[in-house]
C-alpha positions as CSV (number, residue, x, y, z in Angstrom):
1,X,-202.5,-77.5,-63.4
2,X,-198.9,-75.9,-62.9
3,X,-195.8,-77.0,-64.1
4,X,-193.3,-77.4,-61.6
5,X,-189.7,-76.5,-62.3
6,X,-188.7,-80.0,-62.9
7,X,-191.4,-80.2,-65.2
8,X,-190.1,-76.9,-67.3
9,X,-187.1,-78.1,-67.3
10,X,-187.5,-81.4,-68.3
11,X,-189.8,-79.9,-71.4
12,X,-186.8,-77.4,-72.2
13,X,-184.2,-79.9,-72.5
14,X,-186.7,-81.9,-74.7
15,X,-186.7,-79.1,-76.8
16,X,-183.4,-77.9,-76.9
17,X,-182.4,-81.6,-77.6
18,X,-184.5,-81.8,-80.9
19,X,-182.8,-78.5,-81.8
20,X,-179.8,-79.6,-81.8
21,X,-180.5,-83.1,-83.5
22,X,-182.0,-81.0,-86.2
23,X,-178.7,-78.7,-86.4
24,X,-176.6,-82.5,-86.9
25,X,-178.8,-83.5,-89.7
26,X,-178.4,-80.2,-91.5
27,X,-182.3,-79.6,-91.2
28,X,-183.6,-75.9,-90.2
29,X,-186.4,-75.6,-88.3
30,X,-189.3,-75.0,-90.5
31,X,-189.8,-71.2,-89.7
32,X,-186.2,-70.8,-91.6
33,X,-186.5,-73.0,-94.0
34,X,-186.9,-69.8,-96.7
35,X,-183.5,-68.7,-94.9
36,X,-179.8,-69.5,-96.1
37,X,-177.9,-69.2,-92.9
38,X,-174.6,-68.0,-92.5
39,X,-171.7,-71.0,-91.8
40,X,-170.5,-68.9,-88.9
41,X,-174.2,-68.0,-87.4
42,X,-174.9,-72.3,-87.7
43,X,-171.7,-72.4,-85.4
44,X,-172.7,-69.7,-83.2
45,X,-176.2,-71.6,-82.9
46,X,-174.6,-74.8,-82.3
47,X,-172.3,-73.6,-79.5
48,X,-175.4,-71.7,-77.8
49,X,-177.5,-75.1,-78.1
50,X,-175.0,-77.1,-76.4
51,X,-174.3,-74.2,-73.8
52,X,-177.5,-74.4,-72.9
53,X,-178.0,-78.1,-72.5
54,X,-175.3,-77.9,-70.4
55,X,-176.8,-75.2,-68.5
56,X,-180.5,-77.5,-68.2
57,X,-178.1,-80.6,-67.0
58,X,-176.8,-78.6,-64.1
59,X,-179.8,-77.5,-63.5
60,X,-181.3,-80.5,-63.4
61,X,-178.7,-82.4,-61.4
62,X,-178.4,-79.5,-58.4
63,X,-182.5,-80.7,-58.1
64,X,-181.6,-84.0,-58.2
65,X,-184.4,-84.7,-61.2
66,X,-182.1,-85.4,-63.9
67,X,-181.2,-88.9,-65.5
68,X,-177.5,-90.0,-65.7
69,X,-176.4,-88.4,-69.1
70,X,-176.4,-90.6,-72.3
71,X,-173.7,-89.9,-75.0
């Protein structure tokens, strides 16, 4: 079976959701968890996770697959 581009993109903003519920809690994911990050890189992170969100939202809206948004 393929995934369709609703489907990807459905499964990326899954994921990029969890990422950045992990980065509010303070939690790194566990392939960094030997890692001490640098305050400005968690920033720089942060700011790319949302950007990207944002990006799968428009994405998702232009197809017309994407729920109203939830905050």
């Amino acid at each position: 079976m393929t995934m369709g581009t609703d489907d990807f993109l459905h499964e990326l903003a899954v994921e990029v959701e969890a990422d950045i519920e992990l980065d509010r809690a303070g939690t790194p994911p566990d392939d960094d968890a030997d890692w001490v990050l640098d305050p400005y890189e968690a920033q720089v992170e942060a700011a790319d996770l949302n950007n990207l969100q944002g990006a799968i939202e428009a994405l998702e809206t232009d197809s017309g697959s994407y729920p109203p948004a939830h905050d």
